[in-house]
MMTF fields as JSON, N, C-alpha, C and O atoms, coordinates in Angstrom:
{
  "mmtfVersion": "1.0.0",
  "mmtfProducer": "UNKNOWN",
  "numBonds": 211,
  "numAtoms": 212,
  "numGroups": 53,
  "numChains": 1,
  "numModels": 1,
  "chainsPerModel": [1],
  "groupsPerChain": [53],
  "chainIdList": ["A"],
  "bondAtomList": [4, 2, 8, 6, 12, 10, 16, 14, 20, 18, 24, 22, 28, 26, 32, 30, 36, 34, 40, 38, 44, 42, 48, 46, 52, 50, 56, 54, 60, 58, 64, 62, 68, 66, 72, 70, 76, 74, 80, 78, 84, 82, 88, 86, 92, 90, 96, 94, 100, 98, 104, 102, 108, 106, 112, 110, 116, 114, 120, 118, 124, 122, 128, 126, 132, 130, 136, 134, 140, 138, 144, 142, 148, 146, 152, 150, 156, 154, 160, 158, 164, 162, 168, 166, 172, 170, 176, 174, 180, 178, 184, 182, 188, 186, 192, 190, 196, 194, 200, 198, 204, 202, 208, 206],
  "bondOrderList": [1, 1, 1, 1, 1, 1, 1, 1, 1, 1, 1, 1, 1, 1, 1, 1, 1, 1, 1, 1, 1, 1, 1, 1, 1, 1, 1, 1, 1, 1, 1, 1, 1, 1, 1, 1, 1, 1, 1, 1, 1, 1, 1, 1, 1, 1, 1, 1, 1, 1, 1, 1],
  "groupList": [{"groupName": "UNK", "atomNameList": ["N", "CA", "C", "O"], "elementList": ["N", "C", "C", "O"], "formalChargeList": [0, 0, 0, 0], "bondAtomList": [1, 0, 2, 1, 3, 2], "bondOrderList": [1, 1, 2], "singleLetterCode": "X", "chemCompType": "L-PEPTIDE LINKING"}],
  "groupTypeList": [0, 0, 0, 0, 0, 0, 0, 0, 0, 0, 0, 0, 0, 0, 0, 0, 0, 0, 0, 0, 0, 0, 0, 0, 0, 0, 0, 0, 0, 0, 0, 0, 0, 0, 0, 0, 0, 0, 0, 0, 0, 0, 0, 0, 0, 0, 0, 0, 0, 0, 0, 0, 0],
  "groupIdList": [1, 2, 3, 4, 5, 6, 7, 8, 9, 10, 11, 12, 13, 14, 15, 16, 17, 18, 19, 20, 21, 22, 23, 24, 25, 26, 27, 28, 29, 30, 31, 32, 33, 34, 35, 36, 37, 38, 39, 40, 41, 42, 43, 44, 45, 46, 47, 48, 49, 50, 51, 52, 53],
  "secStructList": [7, 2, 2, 2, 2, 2, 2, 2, 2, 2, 2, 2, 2, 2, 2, 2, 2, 2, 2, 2, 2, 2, 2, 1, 7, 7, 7, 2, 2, 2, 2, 2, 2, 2, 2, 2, 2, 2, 2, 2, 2, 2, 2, 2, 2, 2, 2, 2, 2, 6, 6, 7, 7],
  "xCoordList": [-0.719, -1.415, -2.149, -2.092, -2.997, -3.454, -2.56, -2.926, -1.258, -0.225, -0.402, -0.821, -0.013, 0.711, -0.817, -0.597, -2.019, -3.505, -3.288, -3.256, -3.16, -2.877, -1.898, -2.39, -0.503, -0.057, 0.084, 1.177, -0.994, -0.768, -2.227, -2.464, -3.234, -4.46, -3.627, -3.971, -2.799, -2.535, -1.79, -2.345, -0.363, -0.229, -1.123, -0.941, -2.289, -2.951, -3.513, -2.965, -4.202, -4.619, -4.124, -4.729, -2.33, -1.751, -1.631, -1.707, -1.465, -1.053, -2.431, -2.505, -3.598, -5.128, -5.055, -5.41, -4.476, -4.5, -3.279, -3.074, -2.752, -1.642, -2.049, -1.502, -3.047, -3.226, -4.421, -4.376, -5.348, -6.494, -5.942, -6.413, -4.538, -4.187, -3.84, -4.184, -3.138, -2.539, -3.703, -3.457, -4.73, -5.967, -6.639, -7.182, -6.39, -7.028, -6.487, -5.389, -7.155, -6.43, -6.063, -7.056, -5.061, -4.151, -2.941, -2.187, -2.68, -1.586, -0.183, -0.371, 1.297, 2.258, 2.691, 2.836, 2.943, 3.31, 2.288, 2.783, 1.265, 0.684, 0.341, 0.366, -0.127, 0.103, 1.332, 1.316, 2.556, 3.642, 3.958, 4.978, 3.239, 3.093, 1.999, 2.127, 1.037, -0.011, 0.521, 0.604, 1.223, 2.078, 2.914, 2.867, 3.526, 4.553, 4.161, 4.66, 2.579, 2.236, 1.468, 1.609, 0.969, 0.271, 1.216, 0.854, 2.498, 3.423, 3.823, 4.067, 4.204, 4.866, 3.691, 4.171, 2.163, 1.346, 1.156, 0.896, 1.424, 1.566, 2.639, 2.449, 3.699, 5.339, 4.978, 5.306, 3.997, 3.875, 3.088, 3.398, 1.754, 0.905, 1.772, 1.518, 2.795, 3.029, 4.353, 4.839, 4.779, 5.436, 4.946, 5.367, 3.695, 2.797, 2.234, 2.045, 2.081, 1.713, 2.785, 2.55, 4.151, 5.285, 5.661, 6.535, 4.971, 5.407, 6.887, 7.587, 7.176, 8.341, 8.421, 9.456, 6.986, 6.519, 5.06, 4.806],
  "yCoordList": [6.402, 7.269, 6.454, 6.777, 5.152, 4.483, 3.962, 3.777, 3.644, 2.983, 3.957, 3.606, 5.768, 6.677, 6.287, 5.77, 6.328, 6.841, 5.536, 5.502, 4.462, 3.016, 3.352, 3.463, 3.495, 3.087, 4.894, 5.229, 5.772, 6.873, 6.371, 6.877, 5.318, 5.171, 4.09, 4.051, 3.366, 2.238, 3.072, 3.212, 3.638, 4.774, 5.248, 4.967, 6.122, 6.912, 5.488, 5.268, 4.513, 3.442, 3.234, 3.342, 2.707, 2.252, 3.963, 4.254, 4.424, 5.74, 5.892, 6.204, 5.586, 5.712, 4.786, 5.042, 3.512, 2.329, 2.09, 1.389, 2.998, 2.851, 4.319, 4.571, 5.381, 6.623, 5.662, 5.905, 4.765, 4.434, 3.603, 3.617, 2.765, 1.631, 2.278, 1.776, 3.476, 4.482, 4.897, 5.365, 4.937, 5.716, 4.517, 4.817, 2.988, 2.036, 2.186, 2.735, 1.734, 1.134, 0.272, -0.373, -0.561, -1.386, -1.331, -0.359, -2.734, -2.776, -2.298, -2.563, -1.53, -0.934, -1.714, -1.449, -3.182, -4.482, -4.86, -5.158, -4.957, -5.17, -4.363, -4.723, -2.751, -1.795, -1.959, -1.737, -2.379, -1.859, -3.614, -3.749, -4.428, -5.777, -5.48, -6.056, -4.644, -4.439, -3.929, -4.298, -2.613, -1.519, -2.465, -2.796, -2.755, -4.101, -4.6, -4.759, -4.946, -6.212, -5.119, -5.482, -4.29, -2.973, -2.579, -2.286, -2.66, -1.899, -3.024, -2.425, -4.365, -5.08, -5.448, -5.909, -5.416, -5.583, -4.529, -4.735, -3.154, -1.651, -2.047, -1.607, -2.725, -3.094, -3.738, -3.566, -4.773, -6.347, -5.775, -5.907, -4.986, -4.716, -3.373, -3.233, -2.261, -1.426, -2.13, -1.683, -3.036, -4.103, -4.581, -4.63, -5.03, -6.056, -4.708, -4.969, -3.499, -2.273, -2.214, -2.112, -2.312, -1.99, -2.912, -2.587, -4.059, -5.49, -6.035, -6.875, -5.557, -6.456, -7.416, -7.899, -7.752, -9.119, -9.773, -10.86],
  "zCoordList": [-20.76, -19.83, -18.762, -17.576, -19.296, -18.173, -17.292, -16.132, -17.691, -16.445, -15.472, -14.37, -15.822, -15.005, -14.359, -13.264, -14.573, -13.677, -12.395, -11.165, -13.64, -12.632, -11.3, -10.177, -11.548, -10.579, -9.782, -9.325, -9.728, -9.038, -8.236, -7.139, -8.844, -7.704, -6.885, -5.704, -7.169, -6.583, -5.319, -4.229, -5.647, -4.613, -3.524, -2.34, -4.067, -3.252, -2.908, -1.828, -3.163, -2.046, -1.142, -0.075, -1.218, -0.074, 1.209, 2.402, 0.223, 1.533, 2.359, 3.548, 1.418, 2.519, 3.669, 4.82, 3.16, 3.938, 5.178, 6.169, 4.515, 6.148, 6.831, 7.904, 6.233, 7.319, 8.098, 9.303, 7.81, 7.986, 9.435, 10.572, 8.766, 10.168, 10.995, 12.065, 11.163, 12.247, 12.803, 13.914, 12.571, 13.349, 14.551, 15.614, 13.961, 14.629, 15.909, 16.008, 17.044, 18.288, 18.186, 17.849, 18.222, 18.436, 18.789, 18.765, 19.235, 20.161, 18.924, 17.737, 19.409, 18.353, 17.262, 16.068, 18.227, 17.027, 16.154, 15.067, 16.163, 15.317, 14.213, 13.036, 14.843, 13.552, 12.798, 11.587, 13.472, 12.756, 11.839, 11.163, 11.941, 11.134, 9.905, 8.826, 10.125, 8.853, 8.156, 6.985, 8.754, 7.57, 6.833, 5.648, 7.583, 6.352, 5.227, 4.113, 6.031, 5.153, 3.835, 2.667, 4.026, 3.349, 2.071, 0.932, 2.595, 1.979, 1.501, 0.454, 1.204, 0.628, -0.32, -1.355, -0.367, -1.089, -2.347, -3.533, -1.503, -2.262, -3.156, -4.29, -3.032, -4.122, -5.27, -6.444, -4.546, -5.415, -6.938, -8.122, -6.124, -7.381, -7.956, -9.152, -7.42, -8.589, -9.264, -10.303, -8.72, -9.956, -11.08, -12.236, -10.387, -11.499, -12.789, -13.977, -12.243, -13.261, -14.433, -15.637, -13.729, -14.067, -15.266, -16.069, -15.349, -15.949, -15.224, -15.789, -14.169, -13.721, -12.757, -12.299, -12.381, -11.782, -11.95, -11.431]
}
């Protein structure tokens, strides 16, 4: 039960964190370099939940 709580806050984090970068002003390339980087961080840790990294 704690995995499913784990990786459904880890979820709702990244989705806060890329509505949060869309709100910033910044220039398109760079929002669209955070999301990447947001989202490849969002993979890493629901892997690491997962035990498959």
């Amino acid at each position: 039960m704690s995995l499913l709580i784990s990786v459904l806050v880890t979820f709702l984090v990244v989705v806060l964190v890329l509505y949060l970068v869309n709100r910033l002003p910044m220039d398109g390339r760079t929002k669209q370099i955070v999301q990447v980087i947001v989202i490849i961080i969002g993979v890493l840790s629901l892997l690491r939940y997962l035990a498959l990294f």
